[in-house]
Every structure is written in structure tokens, then in C-alpha cells.
PyMOL CGO cylinders between C-alpha atoms (Angstrom):
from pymol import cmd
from pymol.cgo import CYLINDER

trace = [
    CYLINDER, 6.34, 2.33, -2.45, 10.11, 0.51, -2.34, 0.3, 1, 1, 1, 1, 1, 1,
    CYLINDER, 10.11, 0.51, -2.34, 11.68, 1.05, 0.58, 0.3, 1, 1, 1, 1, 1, 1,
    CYLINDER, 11.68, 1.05, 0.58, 15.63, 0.38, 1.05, 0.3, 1, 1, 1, 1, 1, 1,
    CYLINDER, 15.63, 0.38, 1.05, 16.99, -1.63, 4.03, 0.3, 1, 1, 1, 1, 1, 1,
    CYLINDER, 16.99, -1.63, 4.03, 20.31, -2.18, 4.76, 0.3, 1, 1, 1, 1, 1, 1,
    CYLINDER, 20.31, -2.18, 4.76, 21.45, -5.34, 6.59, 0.3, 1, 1, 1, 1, 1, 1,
    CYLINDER, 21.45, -5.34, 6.59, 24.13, -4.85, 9.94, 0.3, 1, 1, 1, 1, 1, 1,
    CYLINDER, 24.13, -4.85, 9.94, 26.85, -7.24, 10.59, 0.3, 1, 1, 1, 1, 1, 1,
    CYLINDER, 26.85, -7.24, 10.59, 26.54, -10.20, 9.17, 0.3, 1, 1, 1, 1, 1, 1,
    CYLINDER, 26.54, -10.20, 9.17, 23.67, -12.16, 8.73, 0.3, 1, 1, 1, 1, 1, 1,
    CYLINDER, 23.67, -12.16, 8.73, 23.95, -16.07, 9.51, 0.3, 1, 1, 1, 1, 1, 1,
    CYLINDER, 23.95, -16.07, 9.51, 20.92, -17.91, 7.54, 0.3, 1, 1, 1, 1, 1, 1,
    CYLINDER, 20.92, -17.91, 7.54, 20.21, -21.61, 9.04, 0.3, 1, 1, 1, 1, 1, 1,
    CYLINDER, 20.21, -21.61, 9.04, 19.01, -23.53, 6.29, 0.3, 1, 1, 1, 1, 1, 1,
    CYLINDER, 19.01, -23.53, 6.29, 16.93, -26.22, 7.96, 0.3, 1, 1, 1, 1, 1, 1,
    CYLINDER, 16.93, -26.22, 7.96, 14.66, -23.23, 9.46, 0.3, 1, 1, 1, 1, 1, 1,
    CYLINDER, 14.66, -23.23, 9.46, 13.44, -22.23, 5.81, 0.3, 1, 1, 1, 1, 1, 1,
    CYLINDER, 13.44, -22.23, 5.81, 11.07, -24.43, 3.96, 0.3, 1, 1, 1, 1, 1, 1,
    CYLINDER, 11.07, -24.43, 3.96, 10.40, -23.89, -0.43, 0.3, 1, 1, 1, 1, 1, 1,
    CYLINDER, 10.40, -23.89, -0.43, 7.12, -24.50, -1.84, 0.3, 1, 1, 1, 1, 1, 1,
    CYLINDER, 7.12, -24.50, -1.84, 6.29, -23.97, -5.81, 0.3, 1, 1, 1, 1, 1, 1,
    CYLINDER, 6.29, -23.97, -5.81, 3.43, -22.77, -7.55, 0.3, 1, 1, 1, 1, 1, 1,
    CYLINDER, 3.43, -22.77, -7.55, 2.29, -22.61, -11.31, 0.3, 1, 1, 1, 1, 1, 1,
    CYLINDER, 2.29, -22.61, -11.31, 1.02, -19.08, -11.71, 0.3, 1, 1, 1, 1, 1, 1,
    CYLINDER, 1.02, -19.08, -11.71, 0.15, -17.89, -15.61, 0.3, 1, 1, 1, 1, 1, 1,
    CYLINDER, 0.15, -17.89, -15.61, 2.45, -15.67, -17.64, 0.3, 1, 1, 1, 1, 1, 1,
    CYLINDER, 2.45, -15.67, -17.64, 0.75, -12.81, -19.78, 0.3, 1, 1, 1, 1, 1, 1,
    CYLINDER, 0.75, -12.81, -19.78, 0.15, -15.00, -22.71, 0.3, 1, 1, 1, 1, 1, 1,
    CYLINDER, 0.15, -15.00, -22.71, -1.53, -17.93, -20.51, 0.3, 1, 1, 1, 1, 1, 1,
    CYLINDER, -1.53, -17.93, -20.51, 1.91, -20.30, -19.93, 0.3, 1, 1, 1, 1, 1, 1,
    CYLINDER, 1.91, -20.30, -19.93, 2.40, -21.81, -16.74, 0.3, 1, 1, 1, 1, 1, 1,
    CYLINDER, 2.40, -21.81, -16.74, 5.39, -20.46, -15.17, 0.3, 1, 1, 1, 1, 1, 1,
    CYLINDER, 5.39, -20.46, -15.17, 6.88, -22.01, -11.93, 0.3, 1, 1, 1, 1, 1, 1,
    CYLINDER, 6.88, -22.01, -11.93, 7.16, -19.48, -8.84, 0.3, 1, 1, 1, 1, 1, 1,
    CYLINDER, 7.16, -19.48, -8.84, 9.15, -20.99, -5.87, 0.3, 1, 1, 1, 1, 1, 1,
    CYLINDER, 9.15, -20.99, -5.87, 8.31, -19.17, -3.04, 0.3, 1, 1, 1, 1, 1, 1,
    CYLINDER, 8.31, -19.17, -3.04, 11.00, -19.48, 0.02, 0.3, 1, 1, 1, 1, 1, 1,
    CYLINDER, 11.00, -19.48, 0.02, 9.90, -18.99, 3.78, 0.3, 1, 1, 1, 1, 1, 1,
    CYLINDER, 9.90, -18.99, 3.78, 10.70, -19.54, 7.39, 0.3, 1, 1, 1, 1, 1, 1,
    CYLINDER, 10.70, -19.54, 7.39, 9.25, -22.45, 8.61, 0.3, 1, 1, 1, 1, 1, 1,
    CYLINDER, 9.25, -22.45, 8.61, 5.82, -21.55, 10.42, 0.3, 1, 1, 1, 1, 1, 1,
    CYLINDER, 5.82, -21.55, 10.42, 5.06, -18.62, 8.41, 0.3, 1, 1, 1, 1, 1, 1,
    CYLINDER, 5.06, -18.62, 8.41, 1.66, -18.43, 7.00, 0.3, 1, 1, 1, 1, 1, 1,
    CYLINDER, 1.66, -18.43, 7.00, 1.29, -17.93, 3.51, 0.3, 1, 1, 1, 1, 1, 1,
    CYLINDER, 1.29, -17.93, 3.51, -2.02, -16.04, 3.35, 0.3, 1, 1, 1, 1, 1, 1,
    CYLINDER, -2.02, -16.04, 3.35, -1.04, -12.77, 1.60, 0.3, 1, 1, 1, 1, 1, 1,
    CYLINDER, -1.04, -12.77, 1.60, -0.21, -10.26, 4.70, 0.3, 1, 1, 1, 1, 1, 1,
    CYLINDER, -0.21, -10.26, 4.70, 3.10, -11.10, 5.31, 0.3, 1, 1, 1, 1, 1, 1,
    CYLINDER, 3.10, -11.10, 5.31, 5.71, -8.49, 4.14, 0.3, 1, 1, 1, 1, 1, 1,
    CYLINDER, 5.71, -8.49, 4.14, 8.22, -10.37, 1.05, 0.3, 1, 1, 1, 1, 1, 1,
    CYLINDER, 8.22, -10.37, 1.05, 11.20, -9.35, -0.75, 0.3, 1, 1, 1, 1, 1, 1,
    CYLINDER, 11.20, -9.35, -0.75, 10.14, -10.16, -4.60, 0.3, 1, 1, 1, 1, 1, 1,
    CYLINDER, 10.14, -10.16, -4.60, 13.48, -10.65, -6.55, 0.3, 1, 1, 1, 1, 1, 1,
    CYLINDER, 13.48, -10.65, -6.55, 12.67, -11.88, -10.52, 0.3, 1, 1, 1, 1, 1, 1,
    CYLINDER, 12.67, -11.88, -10.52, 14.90, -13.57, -13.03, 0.3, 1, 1, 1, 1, 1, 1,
    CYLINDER, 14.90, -13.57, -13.03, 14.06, -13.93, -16.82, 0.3, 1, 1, 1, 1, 1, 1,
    CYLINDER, 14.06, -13.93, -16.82, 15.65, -16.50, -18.55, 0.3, 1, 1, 1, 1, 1, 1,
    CYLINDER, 15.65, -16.50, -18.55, 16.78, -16.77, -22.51, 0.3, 1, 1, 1, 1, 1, 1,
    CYLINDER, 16.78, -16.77, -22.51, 19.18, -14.08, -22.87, 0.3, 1, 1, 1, 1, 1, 1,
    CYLINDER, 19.18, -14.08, -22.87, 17.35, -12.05, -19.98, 0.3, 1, 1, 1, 1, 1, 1,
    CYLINDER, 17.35, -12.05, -19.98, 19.02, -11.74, -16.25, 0.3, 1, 1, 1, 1, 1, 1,
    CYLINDER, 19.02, -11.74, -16.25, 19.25, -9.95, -13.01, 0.3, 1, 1, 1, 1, 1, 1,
    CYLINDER, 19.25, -9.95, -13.01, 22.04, -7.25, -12.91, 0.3, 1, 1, 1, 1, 1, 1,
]
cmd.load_cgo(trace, "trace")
């Protein structure tokens, strides 16, 4: 179920309080495919945390 949130005001990010790791995950036909997965620092990445999934395809393919 997609739910829509809108943001207030204006949000201020701080950089140095978000922390980027990358994984390798497989494509449908096998291909690694790089995922980089963005986060604030202390958050633990074991699957019950709530995340905003945004994609972008590449060759010829984009977000609109």
C-alpha cells in the first residue's frame, strides 16, 4: 500500500549525520547491479525500518 506524505516548511538535511553503504544485489537475468542504500547514522539495517525506495534505469531509461 503507497502512502503519500507531504513535507512542512523546509527541511534542512545535515550531511555528516547520513552514512551510504552499497550492495551487489542480482538483476532478473543474474547481473550484479549496485544498490546504494543511504541512512542516518545509527540506523540498523535489518529489514524493519520503514524506506522511501526511489529507482533509476539507465540507457535511455529515467525517473520523470
Amino acid at each position: 500500500m503507497l502512502k503519500e506524505y507531504k513535507l512542512r516548511g523546509s527541511p534542512q538535511i545535515v550531511r555528516n549525520e547520513f552514512d551510504c553503504k552499497q550492495f551487489l544485489v542480482p538483476s532478473h537475468d543474474g547481473e550484479a547491479v549496485p544498490l546504494n542504500v543511504y541512512f542516518k547514522k545509527g540506523l540498523q539495517l535489518n529489514r524493519k525500518n520503514r524506506t522511501l525506495l526511489e529507482g533509476y534505469g539507465a540507457y535511455g531509461l529515467n525517473l520523470n
